[in-house]
Structures are given as structure tokens and as C-alpha cells.
N, C-alpha and C positions, 0 to 999 in steps of 0.2 A: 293579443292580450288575453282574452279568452281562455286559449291552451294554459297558461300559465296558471289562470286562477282554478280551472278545472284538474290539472295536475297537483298541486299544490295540496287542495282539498282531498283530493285521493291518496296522496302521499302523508297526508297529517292525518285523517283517517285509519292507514295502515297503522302508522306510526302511535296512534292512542291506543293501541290495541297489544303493544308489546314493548318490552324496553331495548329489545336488538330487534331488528326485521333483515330478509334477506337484499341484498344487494341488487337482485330483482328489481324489486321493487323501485330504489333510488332511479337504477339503469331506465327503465321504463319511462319512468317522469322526465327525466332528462331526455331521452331521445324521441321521443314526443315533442316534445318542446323546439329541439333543435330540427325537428323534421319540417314543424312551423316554420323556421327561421329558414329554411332553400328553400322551403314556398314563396318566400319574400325575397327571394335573389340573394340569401346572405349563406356566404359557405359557412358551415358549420361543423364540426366534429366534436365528439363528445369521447371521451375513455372512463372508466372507470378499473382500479386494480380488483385483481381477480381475489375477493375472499367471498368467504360465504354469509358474514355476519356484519351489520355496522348499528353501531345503538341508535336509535331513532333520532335522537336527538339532533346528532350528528347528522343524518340524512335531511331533516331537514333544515338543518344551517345549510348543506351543501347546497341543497333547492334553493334556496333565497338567497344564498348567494348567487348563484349563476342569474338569476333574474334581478338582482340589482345591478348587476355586471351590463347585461345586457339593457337594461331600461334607462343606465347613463348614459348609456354608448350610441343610442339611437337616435335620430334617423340615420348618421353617418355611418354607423354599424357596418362593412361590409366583410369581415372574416372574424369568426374566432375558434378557438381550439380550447376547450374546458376539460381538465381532467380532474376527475377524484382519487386522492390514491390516502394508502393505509400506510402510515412509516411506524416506527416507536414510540412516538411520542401522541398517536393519534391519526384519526384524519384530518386530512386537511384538501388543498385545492391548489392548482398550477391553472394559471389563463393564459392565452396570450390574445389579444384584439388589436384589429386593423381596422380603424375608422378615422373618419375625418376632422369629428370635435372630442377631445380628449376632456374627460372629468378630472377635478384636481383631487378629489375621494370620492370614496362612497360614504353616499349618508347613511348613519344605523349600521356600517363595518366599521368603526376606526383602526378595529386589528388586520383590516386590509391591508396589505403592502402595494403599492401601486409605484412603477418603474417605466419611464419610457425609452426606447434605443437609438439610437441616431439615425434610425430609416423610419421612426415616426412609431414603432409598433408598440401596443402595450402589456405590460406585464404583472397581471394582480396574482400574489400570492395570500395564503392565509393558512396556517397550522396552528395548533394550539401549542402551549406553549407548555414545557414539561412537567408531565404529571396532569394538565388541565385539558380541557375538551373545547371542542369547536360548538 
């Protein structure tokens, strides 16, 4: 829990400091974060699409999302795959989790999408919506 609150602050930090920050920056928190989570026996993977620029803003909705993602998901928590990517319309986020108690949303995302598959897995998406930001 720790890593999260300590990334976050350094990520919101960068992020008052400019209205786009590089991708770095996002990258870093995230995989931080997720290097916690195989510390704790949870497979994790993180992607990010390859640009050089993402508005702060954005960067940290993506942080706080991946950590509500994960803070529903736990203890059962044992796989997820979280990517950030950049389409037309904005960033936004693809999940997938494998755990054992399923959240029915997330609190404070209602623009969450959340999907489950007939082998149990879950599937949060969230893009903004056109023309608008994450």
C-alpha cells in the first residue's frame, strides 16, 4: 500500500509541474507499483503505448485507476495485465484480472466498464468519450 501512496505523490508532483509530462514518468509509477504486486505472488504486467507526451491529467486518472482496480480486487487478486494506450479520442485503459471476489464497480469510476467471461476473468475498460478526457 505504501508503493502506491509514494508513487502517486511523485506522479502528482511531476504532474503540477506541467500540463503534458513524458510517458516516463506514468511508465515508472506504474511499474513500481506492479513490481510490488510479484512481491506479493500476484502476476502482473503493465504496457503502456509508445508516445512521448500524455497531459498530466490524464496520467493521473490512469494511476488511480489501476489502483482502484487493484484495491477492489484484493486479497483474491492473483493476475492482472493493465495497459495504457493513446487512440483518437484520448487515453484511456484496457484491464484484464483474475481473482477470486469480483467487485460489481468501482467506487469514484462510474465511467468504468467492467465485463466478466465465462472462465471468471475480468474486464475493466475506460476511455473518454469524444472530444472529452480521462
Amino acid at each position: 500500500m505504501g508503493t502506491y501512496i509514494k508513487r502517486r505523490s511523485n506522479l502528482v508532483f511531476v504532474c503540477d509541474k506541467a500540463e503534458d509530462i513524458d510517458t516516463t514518468e506514468l511508465r515508472l509509477s506504474l511499474f513500481e507499483s506492479a513490481e510490488s504486486l510479484r512481491l506479493s505472488d500476484i502476476r502482473c504486467a503493465v504496457q503502456i503505448t509508445d508516445t512521448a507526451k500524455i497531459p498530466s491529467a490524464s496520467a493521473v486518472a490512469i494511476y488511480d485507476a489501476f489502483e482502484a482496480i487493484i484495491e477492489a480486487t484484493l486479497p483474491g487478486l492473483q493476475e492482472i495485465l493493465f495497459c495504457a494506450e493513446h487512440t483518437a479520442q484520448g487515453w484511456g485503459l484496457r484491464c484484464s484480472v483474475q481473482c477470486t471476489d469480483a467487485p460489481a464497480a468501482l467506487p469514484g469510476l462510474p465511467q468504468m466498464q467492467l465485463e466478466r467471461d465465462e472462465d471468471g476473468l475480468l474486464y475493466f475498460t475506460m476511455f473518454p468519450a469524444e472530444g472529452g478526457s480521462l
